[in-house]
C-alpha positions, 0 to 999 in steps of 0.5 A: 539496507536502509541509509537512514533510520528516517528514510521510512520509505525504505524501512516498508519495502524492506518489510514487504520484501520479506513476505513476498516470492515470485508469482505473488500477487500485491497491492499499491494502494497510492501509487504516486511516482511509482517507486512502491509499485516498482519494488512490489513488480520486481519482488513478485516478478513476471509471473506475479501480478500487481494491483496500483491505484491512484486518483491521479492520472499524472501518477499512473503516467508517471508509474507507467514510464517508471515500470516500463523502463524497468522492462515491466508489463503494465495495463491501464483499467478502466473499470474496478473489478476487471481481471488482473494479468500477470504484471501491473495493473494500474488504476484511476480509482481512490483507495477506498474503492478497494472492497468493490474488487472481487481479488485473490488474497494479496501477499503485501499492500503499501500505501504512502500517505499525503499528496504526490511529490511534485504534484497538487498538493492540495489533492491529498489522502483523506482519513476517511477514505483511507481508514476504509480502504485499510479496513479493505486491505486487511480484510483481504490480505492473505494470512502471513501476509502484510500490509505497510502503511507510511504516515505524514503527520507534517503538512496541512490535515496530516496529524489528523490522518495520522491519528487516525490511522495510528488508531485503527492499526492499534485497534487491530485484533491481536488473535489475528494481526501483529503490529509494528510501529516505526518512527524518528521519536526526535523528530516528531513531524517526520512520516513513520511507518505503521505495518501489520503481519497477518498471523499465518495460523489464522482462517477466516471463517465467514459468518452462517 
């Protein structure tokens, strides 16, 4: 159970952890210190795999130390689109780079936006990036499946990010998405969670 309405790091692994089952594959799209990844490895167990990227190399180390000694298996890529075994499979690579993945449909994605805590906080989440690679998740997310996106509107550039990302869930095509929004309405700086449910009814149907 969440502690705090404001601990919204919390809220988008709970919403995850609703959709997911052993042997399902998800996705962490900033893996930062490896707390999402971890939740997501433990959620889909040995069976299941786990796609972690990370532009930061001092992420994806500090994600390996964390999984590994939880007893989870994990492997670094070198090159996008290599081939995903069961465990987790962390990645230097931006988010943005998701769509050059040949994947199966993911059950859940998780994105915490901004910079790595204890990290360079200047090395921070574009909008531009980020809005591809969500335009990417939800392209590939499975049907009944879902993505949860936390925002950090209170450091340099965040309410820009913000905006943006808040724009693209409400954009999101009610006939094939439900959205959720999350927030600490008094405290209006504070990160909130963004999550969007693909409606299991729907087919993609790929154009002639």
């Amino acid at each position: 159970m969440c502690q705090s309405f404001s601990n919204i790091v919390d809220w988008s692994q709970r919403v995850l952890g609703e959709v997911l089952t052993a042997g399902d594959f998800a996705i962490d799209l900033t893996a930062g210190n490896g707390y999402d990844t971890l939740m997501l490895a433990q959620a889909v167990g040995p069976s299941g795999r786990v796609l972690a990227l990370d532009l930061q190399g001092l992420a994806l180390e500090r994600s390996a130390e964390r999984l590994q000694a939880q007893g989870i298996v994990t492997q670094r890529l070198q090159v996008t689109g290599s081939p995903l075994l069961a465990g987790v499979s962390l990645v230097q690579a931006d988010h943005a780079e998701l769509a050059a993945w040949n994947l199966s449909a993911p059950s859940a994605i998780i994105a915490n936006l901004g910079y790595l805590p204890g990290g360079d906080k200047r090395l921070v989440t574009k909008p531009e990036t980020t809005l591809a690679a969500l335009q990417a998740a939800c392209d590939l997310l499975t049907p009944g499946g879902r993505i949860a996106v936390v925002v950090y509107p209170g450091h340099p550039g965040g309410r820009c990010e913000a905006t943006a990302v808040d724009q693209f869930f409400s954009g999101l095509d009610e006939s094939q998405f439900e959205v959720l929004r999350l927030q600490v309405m008094n405290r209006p700086q504070s990160p909130f969670l963004l999550t969007a449910g693909k409606l299991a009814d729907f087919t993609y149907v790929m154009e002639p």
